[in-house]
C-alpha positions as CSV (number, residue, x, y, z in Angstrom):
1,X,-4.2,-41.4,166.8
2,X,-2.6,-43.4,163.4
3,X,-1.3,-46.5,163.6
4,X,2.6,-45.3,163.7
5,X,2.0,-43.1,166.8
6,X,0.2,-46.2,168.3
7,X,3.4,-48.6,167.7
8,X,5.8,-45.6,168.5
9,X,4.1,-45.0,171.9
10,X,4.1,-49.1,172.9
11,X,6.2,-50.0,175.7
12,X,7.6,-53.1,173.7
13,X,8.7,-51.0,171.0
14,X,9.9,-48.6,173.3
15,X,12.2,-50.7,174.6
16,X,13.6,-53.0,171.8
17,X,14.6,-49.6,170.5
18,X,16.5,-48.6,173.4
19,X,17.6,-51.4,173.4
20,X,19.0,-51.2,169.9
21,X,20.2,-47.6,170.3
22,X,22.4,-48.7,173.6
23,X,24.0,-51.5,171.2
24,X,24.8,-49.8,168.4
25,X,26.6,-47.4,171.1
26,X,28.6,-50.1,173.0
27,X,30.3,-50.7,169.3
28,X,30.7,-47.6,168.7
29,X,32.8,-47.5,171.4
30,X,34.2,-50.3,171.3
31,X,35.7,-49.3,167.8
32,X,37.2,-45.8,168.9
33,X,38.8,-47.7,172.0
34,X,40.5,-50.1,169.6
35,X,44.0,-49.0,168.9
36,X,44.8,-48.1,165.9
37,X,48.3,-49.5,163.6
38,X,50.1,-45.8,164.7
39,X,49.9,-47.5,168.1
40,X,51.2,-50.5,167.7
41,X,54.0,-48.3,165.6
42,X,55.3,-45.6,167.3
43,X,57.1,-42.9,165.7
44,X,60.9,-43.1,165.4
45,X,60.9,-39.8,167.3
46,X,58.3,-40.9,170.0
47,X,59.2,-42.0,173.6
48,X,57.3,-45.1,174.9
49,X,56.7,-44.9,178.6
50,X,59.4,-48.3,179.7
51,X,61.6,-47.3,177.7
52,X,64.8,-46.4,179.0
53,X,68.3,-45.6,177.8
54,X,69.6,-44.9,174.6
55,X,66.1,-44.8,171.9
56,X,65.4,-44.8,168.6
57,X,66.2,-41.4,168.1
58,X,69.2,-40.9,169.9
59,X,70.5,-43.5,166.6
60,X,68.8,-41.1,164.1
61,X,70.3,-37.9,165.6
62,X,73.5,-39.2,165.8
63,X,74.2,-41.0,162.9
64,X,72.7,-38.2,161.1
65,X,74.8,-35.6,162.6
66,X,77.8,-38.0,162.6
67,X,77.7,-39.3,159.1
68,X,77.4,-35.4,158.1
69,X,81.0,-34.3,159.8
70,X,82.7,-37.4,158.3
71,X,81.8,-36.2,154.9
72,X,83.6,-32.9,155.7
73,X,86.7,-34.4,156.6
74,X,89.5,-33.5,154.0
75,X,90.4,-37.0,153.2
76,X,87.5,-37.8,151.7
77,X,86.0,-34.3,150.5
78,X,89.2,-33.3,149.4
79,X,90.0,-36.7,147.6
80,X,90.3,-37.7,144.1
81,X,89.9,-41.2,144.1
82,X,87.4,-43.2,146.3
83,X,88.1,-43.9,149.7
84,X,87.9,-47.6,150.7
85,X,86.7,-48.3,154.7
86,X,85.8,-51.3,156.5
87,X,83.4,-51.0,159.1
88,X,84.2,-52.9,161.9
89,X,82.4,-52.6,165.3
90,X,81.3,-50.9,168.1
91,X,82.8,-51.4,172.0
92,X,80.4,-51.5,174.4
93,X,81.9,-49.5,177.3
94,X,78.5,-48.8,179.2
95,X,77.0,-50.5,182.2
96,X,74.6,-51.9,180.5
97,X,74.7,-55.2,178.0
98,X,73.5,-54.8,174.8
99,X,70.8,-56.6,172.1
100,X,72.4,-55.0,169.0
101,X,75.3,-52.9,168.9
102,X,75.9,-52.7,165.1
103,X,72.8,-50.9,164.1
104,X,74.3,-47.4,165.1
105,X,77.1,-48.8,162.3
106,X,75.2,-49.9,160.1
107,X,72.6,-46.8,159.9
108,X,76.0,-45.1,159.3
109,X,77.2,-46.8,156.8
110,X,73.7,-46.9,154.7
111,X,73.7,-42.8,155.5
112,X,77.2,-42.7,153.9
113,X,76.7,-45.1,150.9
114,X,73.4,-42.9,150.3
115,X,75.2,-39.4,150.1
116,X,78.7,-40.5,149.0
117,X,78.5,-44.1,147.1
118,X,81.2,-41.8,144.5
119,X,83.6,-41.0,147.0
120,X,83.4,-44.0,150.0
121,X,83.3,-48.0,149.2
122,X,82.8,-50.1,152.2
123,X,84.6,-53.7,152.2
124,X,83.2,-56.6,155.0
125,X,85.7,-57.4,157.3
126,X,88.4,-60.6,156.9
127,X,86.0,-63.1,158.9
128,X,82.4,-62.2,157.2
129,X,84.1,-62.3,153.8
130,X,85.9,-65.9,154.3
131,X,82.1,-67.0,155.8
132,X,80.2,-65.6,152.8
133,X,82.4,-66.8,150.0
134,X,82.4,-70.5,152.3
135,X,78.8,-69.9,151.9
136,X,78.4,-69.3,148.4
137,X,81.5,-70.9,146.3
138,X,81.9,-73.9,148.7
139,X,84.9,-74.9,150.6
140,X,87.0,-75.8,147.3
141,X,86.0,-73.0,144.5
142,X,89.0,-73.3,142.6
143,X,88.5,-69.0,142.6
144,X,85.9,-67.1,141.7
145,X,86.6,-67.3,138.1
146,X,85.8,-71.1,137.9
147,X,82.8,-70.5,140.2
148,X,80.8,-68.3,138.1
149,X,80.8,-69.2,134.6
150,X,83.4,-68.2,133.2
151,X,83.1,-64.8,133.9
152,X,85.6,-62.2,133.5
153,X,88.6,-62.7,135.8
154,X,88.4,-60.8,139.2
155,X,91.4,-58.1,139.2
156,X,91.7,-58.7,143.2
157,X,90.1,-57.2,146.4
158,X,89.5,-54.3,147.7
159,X,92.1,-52.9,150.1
160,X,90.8,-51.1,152.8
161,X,92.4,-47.7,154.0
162,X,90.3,-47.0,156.7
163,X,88.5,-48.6,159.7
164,X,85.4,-46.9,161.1
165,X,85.0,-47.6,164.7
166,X,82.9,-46.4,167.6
167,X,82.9,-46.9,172.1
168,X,79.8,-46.0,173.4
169,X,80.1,-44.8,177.4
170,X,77.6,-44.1,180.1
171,X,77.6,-42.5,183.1
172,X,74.8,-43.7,185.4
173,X,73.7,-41.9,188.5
174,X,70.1,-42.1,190.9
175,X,67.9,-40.1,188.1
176,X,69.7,-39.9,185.0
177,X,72.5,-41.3,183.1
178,X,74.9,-39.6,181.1
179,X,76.1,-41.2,177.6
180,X,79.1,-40.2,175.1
181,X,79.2,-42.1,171.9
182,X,81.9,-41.7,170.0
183,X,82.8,-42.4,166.4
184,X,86.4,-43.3,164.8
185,X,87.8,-43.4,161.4
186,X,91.4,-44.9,161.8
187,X,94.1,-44.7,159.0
188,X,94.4,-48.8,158.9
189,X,98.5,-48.7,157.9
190,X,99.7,-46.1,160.3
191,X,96.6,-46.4,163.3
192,X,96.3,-42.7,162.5
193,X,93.2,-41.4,164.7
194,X,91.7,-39.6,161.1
195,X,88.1,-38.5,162.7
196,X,86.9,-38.4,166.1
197,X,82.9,-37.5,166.3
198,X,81.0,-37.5,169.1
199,X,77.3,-37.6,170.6
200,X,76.1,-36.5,173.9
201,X,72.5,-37.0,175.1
202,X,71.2,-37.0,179.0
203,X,68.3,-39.6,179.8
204,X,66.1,-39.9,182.9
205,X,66.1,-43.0,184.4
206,X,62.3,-44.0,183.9
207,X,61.7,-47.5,185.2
């Protein structure tokens, strides 16, 4: 017998490379139980187990869809100059308090600024505007002529004609809860109900 069958056949060696073997397989292991980044980032379209109520893509179906019919409406498809809307906010009419109720709004208005910055132009409301421009020309500017360098003279603001709105409601029961979100464009000088859209969606009541 040769020397290397002599070493491969000793005990000692034998077992250092069992050892070695049963090692390199723990971290093997422990790498494929590691969870990946896709776990810490779930998929817009993915439920969580926890979750419960409206998700993340209840906002992407609807705002989709919703953004979509608005575009259809007369007054703006049918329009020859660009419509002006202020977005406003969204009542809360559920039974449950909310983190963040202007990101179905926003989404909306991003969607609609994407697909129709030609037709629509969006104006913040009264109170964020007087708060940004205290922000950024100070509390005596003089106007915003003398506040930016002599640049050419503003012709005056924006006017909006419409106000898009939204109420979100629920209807709660022992294993599911029903919601209707609805969306509003309102003429702003008449209170003219423009566009109604709505969203429907049934959750289970996972907790």
């Amino acid at each position: 017998m040769d020397m290397l069958a002599r070493k491969n056949n000793h005990p000692n060696f034998l077992k250092v490379l069992a050892l070695t073997v049963a090692a390199a397989c723990l971290l093997l292991l422990a790498g494929c139980s590691s969870p990946g980044y896709s776990y810490y980032r779930p998929g817009v379209s993915q439920f969580v187990p926890g979750d419960a109520g409206l998700q993340s893509r209840d906002l992407v179906d609807m705002t989709d869809k919703l953004a979509a019919d608005l575009l259809k409406i007369p007054q703006i498809a049918n329009n020859p100059n660009k419509v002006v809307i202020q977005v406003t906010s969204i009542r809360n009419q559920t039974s449950t308090p909310w983190q963040n109720d202007q990101i179905y709004l926003a989404r909306m208005r991003t969607l609609l600024a994407k697909y129709a910055g030609n037709e629509i132009a969006f104006t913040l409301p009264p109170q964020q505007l007087a708060q940004l421009q205290q922000e950024t020309l100070g509390p005596n500017t003089g106007g915003f002529e003398q506040s930016s360098r002599g640049a050419a003279p503003v012709s005056g603001r924006l006017i909006p004609q419409y106000a898009l709105t939204g109420v979100f409601y629920d209807l709660p029961n022992s294993a599911t809860t029903y919601y209707l979100c609805e969306f509003q464009l309102v003429d702003i000088r008449t209170g003219q109900l423009i566009w109604d859209g709505k969203y429907e969606v049934r959750t289970l009541n996972l907790y």
